[in-house]
DSSP file (Angstrom, degrees, kcal/mol; ACC not computed):
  #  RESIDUE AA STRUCTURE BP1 BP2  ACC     N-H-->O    O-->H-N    N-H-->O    O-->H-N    TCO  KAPPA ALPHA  PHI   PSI    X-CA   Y-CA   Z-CA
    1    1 A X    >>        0   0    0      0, 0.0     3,-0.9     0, 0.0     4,-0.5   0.000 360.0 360.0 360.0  53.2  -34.6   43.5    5.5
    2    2 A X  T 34  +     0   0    0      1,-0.3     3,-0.0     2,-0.2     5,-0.0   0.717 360.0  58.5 -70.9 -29.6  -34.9   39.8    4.7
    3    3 A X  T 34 S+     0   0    0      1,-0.3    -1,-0.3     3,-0.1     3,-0.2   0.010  93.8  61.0 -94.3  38.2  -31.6   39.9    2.6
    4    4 A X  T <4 S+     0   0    0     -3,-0.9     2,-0.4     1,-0.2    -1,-0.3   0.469 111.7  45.9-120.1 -21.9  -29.2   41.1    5.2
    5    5 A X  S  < S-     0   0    0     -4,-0.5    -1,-0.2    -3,-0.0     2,-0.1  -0.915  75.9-160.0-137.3 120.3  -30.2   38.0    6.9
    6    6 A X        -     0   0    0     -2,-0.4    -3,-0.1    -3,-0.2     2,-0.0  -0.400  25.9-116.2 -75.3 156.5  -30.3   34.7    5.1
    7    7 A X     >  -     0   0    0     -2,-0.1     4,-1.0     1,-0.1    -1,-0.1   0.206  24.9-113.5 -64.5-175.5  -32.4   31.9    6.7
    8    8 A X  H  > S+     0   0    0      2,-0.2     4,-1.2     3,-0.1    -1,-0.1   0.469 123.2  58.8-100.3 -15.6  -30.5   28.7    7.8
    9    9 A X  H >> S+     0   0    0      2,-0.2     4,-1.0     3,-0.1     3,-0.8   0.992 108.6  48.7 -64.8 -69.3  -32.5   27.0    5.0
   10   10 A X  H >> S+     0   0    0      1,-0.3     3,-2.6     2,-0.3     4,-1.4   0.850 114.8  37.7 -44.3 -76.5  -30.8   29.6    2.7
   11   11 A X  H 3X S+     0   0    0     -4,-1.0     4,-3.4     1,-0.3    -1,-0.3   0.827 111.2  58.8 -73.1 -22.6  -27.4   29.3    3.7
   12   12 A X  H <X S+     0   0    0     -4,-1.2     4,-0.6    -3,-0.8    -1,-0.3   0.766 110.6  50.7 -70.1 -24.0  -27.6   25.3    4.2
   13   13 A X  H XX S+     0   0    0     -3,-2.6     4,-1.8    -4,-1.0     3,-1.4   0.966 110.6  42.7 -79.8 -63.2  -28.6   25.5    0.4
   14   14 A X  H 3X S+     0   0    0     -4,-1.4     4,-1.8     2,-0.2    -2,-0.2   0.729 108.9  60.2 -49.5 -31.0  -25.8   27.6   -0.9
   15   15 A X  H 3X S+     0   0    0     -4,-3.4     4,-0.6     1,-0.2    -1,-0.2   0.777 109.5  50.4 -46.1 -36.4  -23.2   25.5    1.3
   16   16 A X  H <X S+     0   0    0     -3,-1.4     4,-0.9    -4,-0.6     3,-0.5   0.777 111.1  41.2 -82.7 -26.4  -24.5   22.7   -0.8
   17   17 A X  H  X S+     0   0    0     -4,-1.8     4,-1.7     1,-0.3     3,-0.2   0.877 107.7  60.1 -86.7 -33.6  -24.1   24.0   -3.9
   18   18 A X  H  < S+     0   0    0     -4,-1.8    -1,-0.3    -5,-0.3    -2,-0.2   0.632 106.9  47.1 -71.9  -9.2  -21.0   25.5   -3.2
   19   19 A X  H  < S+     0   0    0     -4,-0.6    -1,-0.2    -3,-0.5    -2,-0.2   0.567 113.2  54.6 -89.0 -17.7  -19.4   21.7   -2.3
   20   20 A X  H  < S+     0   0    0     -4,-0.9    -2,-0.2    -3,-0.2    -3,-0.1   0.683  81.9 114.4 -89.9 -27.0  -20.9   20.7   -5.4
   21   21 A X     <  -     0   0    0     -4,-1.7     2,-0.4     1,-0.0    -3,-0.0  -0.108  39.1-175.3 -40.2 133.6  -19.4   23.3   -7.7
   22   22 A X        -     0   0    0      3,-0.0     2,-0.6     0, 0.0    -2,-0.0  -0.914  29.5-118.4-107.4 143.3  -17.0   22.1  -10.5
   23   23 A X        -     0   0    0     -2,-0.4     2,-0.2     1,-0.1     0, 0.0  -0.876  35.9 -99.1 -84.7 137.8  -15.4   24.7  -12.5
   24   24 A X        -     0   0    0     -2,-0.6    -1,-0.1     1,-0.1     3,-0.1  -0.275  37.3-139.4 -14.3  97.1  -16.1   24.7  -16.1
   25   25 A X        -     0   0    0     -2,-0.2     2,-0.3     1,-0.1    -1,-0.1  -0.144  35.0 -91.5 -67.4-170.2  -13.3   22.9  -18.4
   26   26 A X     >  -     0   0    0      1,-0.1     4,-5.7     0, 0.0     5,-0.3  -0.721  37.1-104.4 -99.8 163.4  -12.5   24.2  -21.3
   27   27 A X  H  > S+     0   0    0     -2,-0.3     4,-1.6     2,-0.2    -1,-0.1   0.823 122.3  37.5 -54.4 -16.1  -14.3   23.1  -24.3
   28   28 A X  H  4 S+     0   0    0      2,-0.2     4,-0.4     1,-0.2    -1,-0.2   0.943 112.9  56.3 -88.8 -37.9  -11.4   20.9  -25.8
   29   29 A X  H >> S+     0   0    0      2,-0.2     4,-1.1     1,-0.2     3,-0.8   0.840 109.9  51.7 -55.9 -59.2  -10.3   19.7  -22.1
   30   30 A X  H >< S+     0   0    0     -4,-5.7     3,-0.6     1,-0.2     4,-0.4   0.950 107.8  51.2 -81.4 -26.0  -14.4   18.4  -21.9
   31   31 A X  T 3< S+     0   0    0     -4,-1.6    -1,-0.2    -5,-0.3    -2,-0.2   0.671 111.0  43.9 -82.9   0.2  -14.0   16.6  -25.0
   32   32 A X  T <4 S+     0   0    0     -3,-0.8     3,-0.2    -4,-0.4    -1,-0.2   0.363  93.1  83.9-102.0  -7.5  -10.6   14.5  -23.9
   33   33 A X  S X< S+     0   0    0     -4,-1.1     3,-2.7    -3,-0.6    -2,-0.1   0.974  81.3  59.6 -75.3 -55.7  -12.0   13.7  -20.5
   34   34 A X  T 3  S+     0   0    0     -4,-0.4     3,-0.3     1,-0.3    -1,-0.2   0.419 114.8  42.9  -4.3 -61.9  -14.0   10.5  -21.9
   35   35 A X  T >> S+     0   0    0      1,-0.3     3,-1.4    -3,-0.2     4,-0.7   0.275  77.4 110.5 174.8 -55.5  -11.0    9.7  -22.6
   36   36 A X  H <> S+     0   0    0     -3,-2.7     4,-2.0     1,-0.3    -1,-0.3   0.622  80.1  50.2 -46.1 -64.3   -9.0   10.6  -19.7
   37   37 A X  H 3> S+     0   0    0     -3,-0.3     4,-1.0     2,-0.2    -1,-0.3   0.677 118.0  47.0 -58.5 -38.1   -8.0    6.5  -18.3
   38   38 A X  H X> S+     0   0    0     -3,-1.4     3,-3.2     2,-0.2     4,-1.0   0.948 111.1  47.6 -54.2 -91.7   -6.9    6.0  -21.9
   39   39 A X  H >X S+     0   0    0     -4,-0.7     3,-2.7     1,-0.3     4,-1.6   0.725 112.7  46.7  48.3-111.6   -5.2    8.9  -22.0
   40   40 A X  H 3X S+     0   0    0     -4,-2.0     4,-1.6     1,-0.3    -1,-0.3   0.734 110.3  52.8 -26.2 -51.1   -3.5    8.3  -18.8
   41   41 A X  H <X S+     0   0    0     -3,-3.2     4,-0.6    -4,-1.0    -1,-0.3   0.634 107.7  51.2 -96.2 -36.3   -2.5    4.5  -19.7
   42   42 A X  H <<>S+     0   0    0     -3,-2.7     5,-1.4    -4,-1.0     4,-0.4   0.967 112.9  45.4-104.8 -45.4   -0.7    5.5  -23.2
   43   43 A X  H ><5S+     0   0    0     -4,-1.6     3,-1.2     3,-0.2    -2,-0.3   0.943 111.7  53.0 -59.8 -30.4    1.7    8.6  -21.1
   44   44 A X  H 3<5S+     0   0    0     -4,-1.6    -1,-0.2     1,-0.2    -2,-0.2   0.984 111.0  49.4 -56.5 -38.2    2.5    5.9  -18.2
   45   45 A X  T 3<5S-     0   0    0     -4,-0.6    -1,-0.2    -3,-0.4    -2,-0.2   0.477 124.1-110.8 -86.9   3.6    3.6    3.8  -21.4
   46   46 A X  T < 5 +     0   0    0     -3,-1.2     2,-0.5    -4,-0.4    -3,-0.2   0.742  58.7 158.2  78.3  37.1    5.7    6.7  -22.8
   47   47 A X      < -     0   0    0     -5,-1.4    -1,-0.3     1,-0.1     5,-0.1  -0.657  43.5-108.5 -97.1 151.9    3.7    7.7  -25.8
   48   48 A X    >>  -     0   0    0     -2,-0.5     4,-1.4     1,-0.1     3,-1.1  -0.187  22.8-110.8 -74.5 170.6    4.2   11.0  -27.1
   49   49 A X  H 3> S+     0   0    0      1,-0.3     4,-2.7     2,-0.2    -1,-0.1   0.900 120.8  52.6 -71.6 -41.9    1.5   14.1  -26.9
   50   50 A X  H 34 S+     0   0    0      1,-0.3     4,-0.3     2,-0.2    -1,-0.3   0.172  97.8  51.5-109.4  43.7    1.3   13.4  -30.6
   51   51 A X  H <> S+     0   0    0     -3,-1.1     4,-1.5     2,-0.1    -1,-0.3   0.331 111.2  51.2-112.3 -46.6    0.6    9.9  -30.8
   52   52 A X  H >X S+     0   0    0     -4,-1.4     3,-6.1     2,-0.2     4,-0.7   0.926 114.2  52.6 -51.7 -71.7   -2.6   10.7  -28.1
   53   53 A X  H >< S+     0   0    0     -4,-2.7     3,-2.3     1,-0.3    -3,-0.1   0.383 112.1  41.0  -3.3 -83.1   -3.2   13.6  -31.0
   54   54 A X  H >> S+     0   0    0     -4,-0.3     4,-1.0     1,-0.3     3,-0.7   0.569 116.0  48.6 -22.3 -53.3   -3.2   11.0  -33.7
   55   55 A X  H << S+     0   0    0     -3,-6.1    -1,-0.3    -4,-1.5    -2,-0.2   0.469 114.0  44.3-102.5   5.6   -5.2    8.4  -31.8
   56   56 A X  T << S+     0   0    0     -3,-2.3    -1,-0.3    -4,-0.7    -2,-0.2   0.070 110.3  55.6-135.4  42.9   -8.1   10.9  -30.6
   57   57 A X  T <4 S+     0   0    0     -3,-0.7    -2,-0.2    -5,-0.3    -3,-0.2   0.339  99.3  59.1 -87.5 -28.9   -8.2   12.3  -34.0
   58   58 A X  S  < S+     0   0    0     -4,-1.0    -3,-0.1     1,-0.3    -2,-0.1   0.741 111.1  42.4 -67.0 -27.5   -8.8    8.5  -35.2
   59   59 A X  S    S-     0   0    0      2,-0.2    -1,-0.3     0, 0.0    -2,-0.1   0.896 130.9-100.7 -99.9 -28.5  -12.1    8.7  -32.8
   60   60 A X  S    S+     0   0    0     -3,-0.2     2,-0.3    -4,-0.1    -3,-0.1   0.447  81.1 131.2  41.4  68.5  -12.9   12.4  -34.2
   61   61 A X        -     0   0    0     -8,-0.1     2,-0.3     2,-0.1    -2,-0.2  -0.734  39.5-166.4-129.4  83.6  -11.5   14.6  -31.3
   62   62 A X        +     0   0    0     -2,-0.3     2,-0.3    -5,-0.1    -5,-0.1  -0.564  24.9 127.5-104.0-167.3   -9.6   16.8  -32.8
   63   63 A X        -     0   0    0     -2,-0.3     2,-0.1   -10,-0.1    -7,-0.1  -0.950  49.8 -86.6-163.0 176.2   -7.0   19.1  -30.6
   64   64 A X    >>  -     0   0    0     -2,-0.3     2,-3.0     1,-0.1     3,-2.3  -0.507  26.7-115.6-105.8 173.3   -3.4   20.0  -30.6
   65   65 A X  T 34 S+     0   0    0      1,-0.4   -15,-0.1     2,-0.2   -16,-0.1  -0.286 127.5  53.9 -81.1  70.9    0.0   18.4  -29.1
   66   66 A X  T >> S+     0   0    0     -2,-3.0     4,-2.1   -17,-0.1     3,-0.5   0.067 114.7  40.2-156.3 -42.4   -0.3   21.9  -27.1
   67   67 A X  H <> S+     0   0    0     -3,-2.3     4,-1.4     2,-0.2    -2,-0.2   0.748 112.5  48.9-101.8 -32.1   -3.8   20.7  -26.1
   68   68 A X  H 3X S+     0   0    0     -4,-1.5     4,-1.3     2,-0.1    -1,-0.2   0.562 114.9  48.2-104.6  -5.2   -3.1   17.3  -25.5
   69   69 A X  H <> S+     0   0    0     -3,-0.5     4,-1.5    -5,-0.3    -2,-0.2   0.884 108.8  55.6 -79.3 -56.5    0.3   18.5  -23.1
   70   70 A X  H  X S+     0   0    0     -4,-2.1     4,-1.6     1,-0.2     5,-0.5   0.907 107.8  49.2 -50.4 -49.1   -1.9   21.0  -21.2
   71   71 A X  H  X>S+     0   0    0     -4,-1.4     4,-3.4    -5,-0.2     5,-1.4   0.922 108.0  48.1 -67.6 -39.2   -4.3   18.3  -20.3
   72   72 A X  H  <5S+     0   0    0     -4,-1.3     6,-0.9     3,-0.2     5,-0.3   0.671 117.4  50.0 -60.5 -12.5   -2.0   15.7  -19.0
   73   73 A X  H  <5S+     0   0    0     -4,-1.5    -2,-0.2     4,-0.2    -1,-0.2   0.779 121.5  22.3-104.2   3.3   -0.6   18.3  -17.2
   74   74 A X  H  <5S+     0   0    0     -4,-1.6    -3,-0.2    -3,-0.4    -2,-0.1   0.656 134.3  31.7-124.5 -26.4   -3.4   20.1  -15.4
   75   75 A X  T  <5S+     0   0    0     -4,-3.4    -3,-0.2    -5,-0.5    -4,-0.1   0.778 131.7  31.9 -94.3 -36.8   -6.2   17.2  -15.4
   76   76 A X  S   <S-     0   0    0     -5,-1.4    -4,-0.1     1,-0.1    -3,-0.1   0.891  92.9-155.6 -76.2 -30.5   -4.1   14.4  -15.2
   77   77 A X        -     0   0    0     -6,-0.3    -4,-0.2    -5,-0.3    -5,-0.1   0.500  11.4-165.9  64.8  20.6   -1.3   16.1  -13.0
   78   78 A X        -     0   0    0     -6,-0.9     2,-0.1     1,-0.1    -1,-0.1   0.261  23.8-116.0 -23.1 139.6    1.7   14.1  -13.7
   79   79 A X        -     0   0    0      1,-0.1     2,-0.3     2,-0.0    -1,-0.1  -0.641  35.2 -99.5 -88.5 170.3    4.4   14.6  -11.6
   80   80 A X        -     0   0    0     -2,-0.1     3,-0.2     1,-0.1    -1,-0.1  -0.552  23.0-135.6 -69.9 152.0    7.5   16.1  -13.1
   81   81 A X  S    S+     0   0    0     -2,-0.3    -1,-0.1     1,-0.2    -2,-0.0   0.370  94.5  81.2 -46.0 -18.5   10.5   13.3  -14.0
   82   82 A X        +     0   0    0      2,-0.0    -1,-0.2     3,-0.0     3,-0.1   0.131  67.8 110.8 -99.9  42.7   13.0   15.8  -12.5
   83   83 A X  S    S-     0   0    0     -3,-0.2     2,-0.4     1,-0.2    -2,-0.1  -0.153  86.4 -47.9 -87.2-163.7   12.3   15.0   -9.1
   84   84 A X        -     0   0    0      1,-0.1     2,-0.5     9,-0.0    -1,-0.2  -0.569  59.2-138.3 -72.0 116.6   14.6   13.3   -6.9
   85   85 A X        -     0   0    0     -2,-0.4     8,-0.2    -3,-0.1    -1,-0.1  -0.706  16.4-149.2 -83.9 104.3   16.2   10.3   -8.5
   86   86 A X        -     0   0    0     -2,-0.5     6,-0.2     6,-0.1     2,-0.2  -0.182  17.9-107.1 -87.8 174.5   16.6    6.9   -6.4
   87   87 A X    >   -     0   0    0      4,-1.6     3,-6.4     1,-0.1    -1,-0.1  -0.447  30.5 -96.9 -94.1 166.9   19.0    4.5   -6.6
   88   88 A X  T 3  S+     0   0    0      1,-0.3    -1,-0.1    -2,-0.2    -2,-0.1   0.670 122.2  52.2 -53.9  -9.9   19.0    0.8   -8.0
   89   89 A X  T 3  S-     0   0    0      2,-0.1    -1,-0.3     1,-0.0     3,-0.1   0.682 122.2-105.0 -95.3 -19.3   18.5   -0.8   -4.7
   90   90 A X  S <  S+     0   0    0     -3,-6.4    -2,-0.1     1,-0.2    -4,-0.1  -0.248  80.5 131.0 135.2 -60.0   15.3    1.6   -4.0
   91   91 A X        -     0   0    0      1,-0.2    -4,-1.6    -5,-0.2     2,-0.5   0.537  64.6-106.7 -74.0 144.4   17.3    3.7   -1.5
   92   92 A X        -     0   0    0     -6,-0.2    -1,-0.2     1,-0.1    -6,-0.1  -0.735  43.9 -85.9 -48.5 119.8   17.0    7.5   -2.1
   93   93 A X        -     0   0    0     -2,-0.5    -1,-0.1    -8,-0.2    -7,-0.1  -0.160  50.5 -93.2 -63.1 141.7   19.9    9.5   -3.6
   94   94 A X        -     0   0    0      1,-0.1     2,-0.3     4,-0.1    -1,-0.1   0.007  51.5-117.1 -38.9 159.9   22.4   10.7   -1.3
   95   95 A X    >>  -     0   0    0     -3,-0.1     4,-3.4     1,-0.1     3,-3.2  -0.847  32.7 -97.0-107.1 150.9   21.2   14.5   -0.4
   96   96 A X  H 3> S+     0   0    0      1,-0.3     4,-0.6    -2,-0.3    -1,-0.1   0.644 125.5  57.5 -48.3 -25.2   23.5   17.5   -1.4
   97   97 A X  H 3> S+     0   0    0      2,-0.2     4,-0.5     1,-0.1    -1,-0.3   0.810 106.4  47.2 -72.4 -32.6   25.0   17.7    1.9
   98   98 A X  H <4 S+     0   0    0     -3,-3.2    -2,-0.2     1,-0.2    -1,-0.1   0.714 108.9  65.8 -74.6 -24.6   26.3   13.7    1.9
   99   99 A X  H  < S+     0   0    0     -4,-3.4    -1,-0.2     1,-0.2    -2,-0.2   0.772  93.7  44.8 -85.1  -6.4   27.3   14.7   -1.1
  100  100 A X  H  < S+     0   0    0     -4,-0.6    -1,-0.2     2,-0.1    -2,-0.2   0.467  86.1 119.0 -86.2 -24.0   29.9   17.3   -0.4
  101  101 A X  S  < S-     0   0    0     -4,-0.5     2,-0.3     1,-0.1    -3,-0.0  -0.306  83.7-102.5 -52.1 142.7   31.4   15.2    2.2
  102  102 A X        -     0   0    0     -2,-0.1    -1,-0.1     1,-0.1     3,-0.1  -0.339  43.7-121.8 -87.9 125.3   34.7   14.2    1.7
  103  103 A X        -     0   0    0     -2,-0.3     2,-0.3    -4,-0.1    -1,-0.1  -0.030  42.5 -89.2 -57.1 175.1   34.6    9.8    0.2
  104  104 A X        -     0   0    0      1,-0.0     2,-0.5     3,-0.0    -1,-0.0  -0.549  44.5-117.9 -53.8 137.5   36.6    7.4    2.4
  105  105 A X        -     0   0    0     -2,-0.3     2,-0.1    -3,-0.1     5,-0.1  -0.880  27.1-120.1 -82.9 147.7   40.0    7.1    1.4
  106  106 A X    >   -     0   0    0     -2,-0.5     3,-0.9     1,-0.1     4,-0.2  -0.244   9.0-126.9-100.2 172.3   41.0    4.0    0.3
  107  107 A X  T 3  S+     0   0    0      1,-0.3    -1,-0.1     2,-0.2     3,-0.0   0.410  96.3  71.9-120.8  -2.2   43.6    2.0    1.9
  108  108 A X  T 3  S+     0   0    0      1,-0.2    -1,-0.3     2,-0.1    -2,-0.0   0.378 116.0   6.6-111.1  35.4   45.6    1.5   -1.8
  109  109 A X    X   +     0   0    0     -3,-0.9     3,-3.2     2,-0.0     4,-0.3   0.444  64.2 152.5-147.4  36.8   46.8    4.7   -2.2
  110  110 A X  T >> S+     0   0    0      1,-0.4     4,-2.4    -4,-0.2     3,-0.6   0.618  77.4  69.3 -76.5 -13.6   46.4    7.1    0.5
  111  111 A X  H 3> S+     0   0    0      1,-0.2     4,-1.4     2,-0.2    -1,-0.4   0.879 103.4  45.5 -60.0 -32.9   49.5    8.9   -0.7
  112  112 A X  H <4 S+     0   0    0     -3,-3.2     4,-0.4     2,-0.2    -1,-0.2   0.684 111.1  48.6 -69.3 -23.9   47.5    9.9   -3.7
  113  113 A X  H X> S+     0   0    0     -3,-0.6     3,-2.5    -4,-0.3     4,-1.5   0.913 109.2  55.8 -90.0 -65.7   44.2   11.0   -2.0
  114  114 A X  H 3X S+     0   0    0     -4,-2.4     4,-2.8     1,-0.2     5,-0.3   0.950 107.9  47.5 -47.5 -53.5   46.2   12.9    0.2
  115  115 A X  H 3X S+     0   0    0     -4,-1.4     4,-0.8    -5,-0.4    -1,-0.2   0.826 112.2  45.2 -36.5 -38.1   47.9   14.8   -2.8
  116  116 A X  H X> S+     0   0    0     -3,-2.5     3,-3.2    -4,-0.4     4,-2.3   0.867 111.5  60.7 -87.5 -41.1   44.8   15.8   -4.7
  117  117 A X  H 3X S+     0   0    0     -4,-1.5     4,-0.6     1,-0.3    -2,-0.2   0.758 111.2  35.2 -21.0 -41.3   43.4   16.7   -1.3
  118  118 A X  H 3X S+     0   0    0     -4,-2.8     4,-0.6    -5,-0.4    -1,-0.3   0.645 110.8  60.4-103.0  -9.3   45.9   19.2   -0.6
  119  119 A X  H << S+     0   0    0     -3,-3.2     4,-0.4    -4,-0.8     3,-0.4   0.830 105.9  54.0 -82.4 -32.0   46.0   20.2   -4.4
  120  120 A X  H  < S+     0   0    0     -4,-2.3    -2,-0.2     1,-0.3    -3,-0.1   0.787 105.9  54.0 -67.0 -22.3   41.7   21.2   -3.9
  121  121 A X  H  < S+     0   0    0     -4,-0.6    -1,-0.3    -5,-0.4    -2,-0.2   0.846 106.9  45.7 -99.8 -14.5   42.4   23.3   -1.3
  122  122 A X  S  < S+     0   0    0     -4,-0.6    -1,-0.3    -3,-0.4     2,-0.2   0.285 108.8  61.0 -42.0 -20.6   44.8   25.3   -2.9
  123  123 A X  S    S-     0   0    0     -4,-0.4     2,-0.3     0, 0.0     0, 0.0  -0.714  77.9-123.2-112.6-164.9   42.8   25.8   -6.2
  124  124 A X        +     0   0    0     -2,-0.2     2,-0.2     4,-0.1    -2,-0.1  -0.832  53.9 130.4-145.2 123.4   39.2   27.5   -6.8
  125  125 A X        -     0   0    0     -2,-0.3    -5,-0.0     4,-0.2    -4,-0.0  -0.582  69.7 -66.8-135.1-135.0   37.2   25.6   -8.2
  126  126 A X  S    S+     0   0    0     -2,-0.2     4,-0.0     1,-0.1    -2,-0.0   0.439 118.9  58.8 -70.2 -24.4   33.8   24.2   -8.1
  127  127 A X  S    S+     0   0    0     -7,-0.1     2,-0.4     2,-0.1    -1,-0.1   0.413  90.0  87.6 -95.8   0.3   34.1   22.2   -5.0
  128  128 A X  S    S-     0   0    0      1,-0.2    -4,-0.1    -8,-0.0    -7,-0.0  -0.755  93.3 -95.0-109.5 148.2   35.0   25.3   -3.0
  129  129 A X        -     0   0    0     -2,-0.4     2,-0.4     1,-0.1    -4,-0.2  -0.211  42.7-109.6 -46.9 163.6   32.1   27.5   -1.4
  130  130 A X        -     0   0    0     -3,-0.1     2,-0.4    -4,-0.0    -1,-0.1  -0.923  39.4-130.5 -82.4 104.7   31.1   30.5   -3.6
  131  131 A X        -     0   0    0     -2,-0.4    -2,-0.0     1,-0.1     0, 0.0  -0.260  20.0-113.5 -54.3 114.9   32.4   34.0   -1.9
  132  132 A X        +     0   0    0     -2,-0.4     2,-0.2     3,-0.0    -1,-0.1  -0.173  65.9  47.8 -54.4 145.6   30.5   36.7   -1.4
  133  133 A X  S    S-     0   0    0      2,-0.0     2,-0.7     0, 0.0    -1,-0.0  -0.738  88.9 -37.5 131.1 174.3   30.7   39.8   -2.9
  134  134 A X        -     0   0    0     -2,-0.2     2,-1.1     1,-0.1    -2,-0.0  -0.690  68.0-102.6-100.3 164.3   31.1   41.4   -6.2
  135  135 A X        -     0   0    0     -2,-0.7     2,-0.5     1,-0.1    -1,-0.1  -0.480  32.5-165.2 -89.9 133.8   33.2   39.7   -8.5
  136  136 A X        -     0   0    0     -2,-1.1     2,-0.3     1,-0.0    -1,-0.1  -0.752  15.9-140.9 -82.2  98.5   36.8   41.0   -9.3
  137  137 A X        -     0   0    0     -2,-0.5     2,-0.2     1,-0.1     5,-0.1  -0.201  26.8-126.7 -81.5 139.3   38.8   39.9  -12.2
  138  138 A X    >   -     0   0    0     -2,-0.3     3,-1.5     1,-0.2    -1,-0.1  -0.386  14.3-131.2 -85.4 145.0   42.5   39.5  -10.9
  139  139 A X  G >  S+     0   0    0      1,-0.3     3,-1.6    -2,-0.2    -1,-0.2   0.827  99.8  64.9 -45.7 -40.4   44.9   41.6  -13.3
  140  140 A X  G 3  S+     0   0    0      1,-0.3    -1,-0.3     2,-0.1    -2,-0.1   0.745  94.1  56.8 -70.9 -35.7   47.3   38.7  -13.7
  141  141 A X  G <         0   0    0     -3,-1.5    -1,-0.3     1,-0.2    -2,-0.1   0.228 360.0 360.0 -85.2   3.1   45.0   36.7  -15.4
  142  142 A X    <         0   0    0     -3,-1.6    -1,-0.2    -5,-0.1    -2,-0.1   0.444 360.0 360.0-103.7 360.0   44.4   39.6  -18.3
């Protein structure tokens, strides 16, 4: 019953092989890593998926802008662009909560601030929480 218990030789081998594993790219994916620091260098520089196409069809690689998307995004990993946007100074954008705070008013018109102020809380809009519940269309409105 030798195989119900591996050696320490045995498992010390398979620990090693198992840190050593790579998964298998796909064939199109192993012929664009050579590549990859190129690659890399022309999206930092805003060139389109099919401009790579174009320029590692010119070396005889070819693939498609579906092929050349997939790979900057799953070897190269880009992060997405819709992250959180800062501002000109460096600073971080305000967070959704600073931003629902109500601004300063400003000292040349406070009769006007006060006015729309008391006109928001009186309408439904967007700036007002969402209510729970299901929605109900009022008759007047029909």
């Amino acid at each position: 019953m030798n195989a119900a218990n591996p050696s320490d030789e045995t498992k010390a081998r398979f620990a090693e092989l198992a840190r050593a594993y790579e998964p298998k790219l796909p064939r199109k994916f192993a012929q664009m890593m050579p590549f990859k620091a190129w690659i890399e260098e022309l999206r930092a520089k805003h060139a389109s998926y099919d401009i790579v196409r174009e320029l590692l069809e010119k070396v005889n690689v070819r693939v498609s802008n579906d092929t050349v998307f997939r790979f900057c995004r799953e070897i190269i990993a880009k992060k997405s662009r819709r992250g959180r946007k800062k501002a000109a100074d460096g600073r971080p954008a305000p967070t959704e909560s600073s931003a629902l705070q109500p601004a300063e008013p400003s000292g040349d018109s406070p009769s006007i601030t006060e006015g729309l102020a008391k006109q928001r809380d009186r309408a439904i809009g967007p700036w007002t929480p969402r209510k729970r519940g299901p929605h109900i269309t009022d008759s007047k409105n029909l």
